[in-house]
C-alpha positions in Angstrom: -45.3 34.1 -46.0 -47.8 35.6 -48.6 -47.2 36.3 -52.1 -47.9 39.8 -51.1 -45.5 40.4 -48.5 -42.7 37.8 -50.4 -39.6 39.4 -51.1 -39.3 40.7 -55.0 -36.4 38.3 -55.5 -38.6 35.0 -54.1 -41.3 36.1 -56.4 -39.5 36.5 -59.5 -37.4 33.1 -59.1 -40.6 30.9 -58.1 -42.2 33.0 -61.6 -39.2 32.2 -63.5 -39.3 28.5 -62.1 -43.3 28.0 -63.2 -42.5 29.5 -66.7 -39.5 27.0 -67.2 -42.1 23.8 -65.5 -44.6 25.6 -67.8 -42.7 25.1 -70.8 -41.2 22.0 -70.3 -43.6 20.2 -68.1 -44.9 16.6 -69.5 -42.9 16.9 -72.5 -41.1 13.6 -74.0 -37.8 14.3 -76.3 -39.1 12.6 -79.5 -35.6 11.8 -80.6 -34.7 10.2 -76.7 -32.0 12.8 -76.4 -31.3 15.4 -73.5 -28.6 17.3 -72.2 -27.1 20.9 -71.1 -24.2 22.7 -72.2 -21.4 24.1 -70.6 -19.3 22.8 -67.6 -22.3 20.4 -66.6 -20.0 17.6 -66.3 -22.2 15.0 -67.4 -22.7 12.8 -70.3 -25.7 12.3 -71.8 -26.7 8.6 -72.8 -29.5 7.3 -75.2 -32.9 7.6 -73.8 -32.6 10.8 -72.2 -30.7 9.6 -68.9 -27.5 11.4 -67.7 -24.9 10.1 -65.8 -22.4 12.0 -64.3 -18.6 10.4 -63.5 -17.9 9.8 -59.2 -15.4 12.2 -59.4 -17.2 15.1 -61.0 -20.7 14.9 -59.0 -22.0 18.0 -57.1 -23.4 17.6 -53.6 -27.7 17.7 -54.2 -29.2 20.5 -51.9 -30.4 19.8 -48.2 -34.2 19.4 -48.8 -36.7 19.8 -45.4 -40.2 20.2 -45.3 -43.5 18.0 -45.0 -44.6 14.9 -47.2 -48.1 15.1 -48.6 -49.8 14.0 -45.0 -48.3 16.6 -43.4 -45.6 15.0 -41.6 -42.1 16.5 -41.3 -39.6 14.9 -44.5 -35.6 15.4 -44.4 -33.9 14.2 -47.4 -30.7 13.9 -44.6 -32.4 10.6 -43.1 -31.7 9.1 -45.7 -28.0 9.8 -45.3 -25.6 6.8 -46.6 -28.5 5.6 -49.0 -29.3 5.3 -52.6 -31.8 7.6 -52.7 -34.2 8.1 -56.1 -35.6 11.4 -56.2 -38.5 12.0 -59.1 -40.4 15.2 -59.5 -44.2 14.7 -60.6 -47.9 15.8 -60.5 -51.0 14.6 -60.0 -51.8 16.1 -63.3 -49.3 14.8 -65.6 -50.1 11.8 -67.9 -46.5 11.3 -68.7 -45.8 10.8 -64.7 -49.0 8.6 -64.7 -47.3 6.4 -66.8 -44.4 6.1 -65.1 -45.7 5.4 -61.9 -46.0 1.4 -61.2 -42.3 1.3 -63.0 -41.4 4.0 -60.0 -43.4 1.5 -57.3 -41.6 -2.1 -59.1 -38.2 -0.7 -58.6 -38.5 0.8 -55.0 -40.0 -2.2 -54.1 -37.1 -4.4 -55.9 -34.2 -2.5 -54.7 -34.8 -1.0 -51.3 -33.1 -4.2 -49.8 -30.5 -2.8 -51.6 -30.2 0.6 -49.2 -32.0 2.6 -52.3 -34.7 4.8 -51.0 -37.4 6.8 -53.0 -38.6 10.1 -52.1 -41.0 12.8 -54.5 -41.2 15.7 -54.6 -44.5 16.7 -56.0 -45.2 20.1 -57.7 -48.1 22.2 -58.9 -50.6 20.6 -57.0 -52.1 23.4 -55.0 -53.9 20.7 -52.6 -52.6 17.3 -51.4 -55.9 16.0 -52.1 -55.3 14.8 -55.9 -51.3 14.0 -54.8 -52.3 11.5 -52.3 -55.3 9.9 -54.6 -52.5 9.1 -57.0 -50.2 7.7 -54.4 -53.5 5.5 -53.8 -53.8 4.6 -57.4 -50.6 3.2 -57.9 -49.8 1.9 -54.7 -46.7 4.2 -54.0 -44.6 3.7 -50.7 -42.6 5.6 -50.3 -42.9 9.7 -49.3 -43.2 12.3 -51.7 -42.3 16.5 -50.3 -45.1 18.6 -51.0 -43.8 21.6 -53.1 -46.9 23.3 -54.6 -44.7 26.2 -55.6 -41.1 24.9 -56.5 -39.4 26.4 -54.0 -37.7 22.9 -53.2 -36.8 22.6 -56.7 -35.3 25.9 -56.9 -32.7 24.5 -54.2 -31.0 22.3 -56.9 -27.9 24.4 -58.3 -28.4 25.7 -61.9 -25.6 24.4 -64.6 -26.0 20.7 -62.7 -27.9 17.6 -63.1 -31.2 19.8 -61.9 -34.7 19.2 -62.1 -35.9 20.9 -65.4 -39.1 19.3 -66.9 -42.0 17.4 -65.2 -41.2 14.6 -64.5 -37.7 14.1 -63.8 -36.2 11.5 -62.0 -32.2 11.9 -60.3 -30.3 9.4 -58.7 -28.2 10.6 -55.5 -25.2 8.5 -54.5 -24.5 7.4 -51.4 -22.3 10.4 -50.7 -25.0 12.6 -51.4 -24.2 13.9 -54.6 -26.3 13.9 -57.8 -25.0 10.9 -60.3 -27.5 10.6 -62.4 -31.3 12.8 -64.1 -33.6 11.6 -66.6 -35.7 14.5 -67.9 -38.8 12.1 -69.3 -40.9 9.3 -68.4 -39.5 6.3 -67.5 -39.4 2.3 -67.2 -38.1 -0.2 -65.0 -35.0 -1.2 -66.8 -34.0 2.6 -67.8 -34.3 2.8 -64.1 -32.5 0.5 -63.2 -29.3 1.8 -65.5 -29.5 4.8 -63.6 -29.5 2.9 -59.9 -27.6 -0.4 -60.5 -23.9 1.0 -61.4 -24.6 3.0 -57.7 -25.7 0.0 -56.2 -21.9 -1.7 -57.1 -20.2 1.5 -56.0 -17.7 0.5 -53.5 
């Protein structure tokens, strides 16, 4: 579909999704804090990450469409997994930095059952997305979302994706359980994926 034949409503929300990225994107929290208001149903710990309770998770939306090669990606293969989902660029320092903690974990945990999957944003071309997959020896599959449109699938008022980068953590069930809306290390990671990991 063309932006020029794309409905009025498709255009607005992927404008109104590239203003909110625009604003937020690559930004830390200086004081380590994040959150949302309302019936979000999550708690907000130090450091930015946000957990929500077993019993209060919402389901995270069906996601189809093709990883950065071109081949098809389904988020429901992964179905019964841990699965790590983090939103980045090829163009943001902040998900730069995160990188090799994103490549240690997956590596350390996917024995596990905790898969990663991307989804990568604002990168018109793959070209740049899969030279930074290169550069930090990533190995698992990232969507390719050049628009947002896979981001826009989230539901608003939940754990969402709101800043570049984000990184959520999807229980086995298939519900969202925990976001961090920054950069992060191995061991914040790791308190976002471990208390899943001893789920029963």
């Amino acid at each position: 579909m063309t932006l020029a034949r794309a409905p009025r409503s498709t255009l607005l929300a992927v404008g109104a999704l590239a203003a909110a990225l625009t604003l937020s994107a690559c930004t830390g929290d200086s004081n380590g804090k994040s959150g949302g208001g309302g019936d979000t149903n999550f708690v907000t710990g130090t450091g930015g990450i946000s957990t929500v309770a077993k019993g209060e998770r919402k389901a995270a939306p069906a996601l189809t469409g093709e990883d950065l090669t071109g081949k098809p990606l389904d988020l429901a293969d992964y179905k019964g997994k841990i699965i790590v989902m983090n939103l980045w660029g090829s163009w943001c320092a902040p998900c730069r930095a995160e990188a090799p903690y994103l490549t240690k974990v997956a590596e350390e945990t996917r024995s596990k059952g905790v898969e990663f999957v991307g989804i990568n944003t604002r990168d018109p071309q793959t070209s740049q997305a899969l030279a930074f997959e290169k550069d930090f020896k990533v190995g698992y599959p990232s969507f390719h979302d050049p628009t947002g449109k896979l981001v826009l699938k989230f539901p608003k008022g939940d754990v969402n994706p709101q800043a570049i980068p984000t990184t959520l953590v999807i229980d086995r069930e298939g519900k969202i359980a925990a976001r961090a809306l920054m950069p992060i290390d191995d061991k914040q990671l790791r308190s976002m994926i471990d208390p899943l990991v001893a789920e029963k």
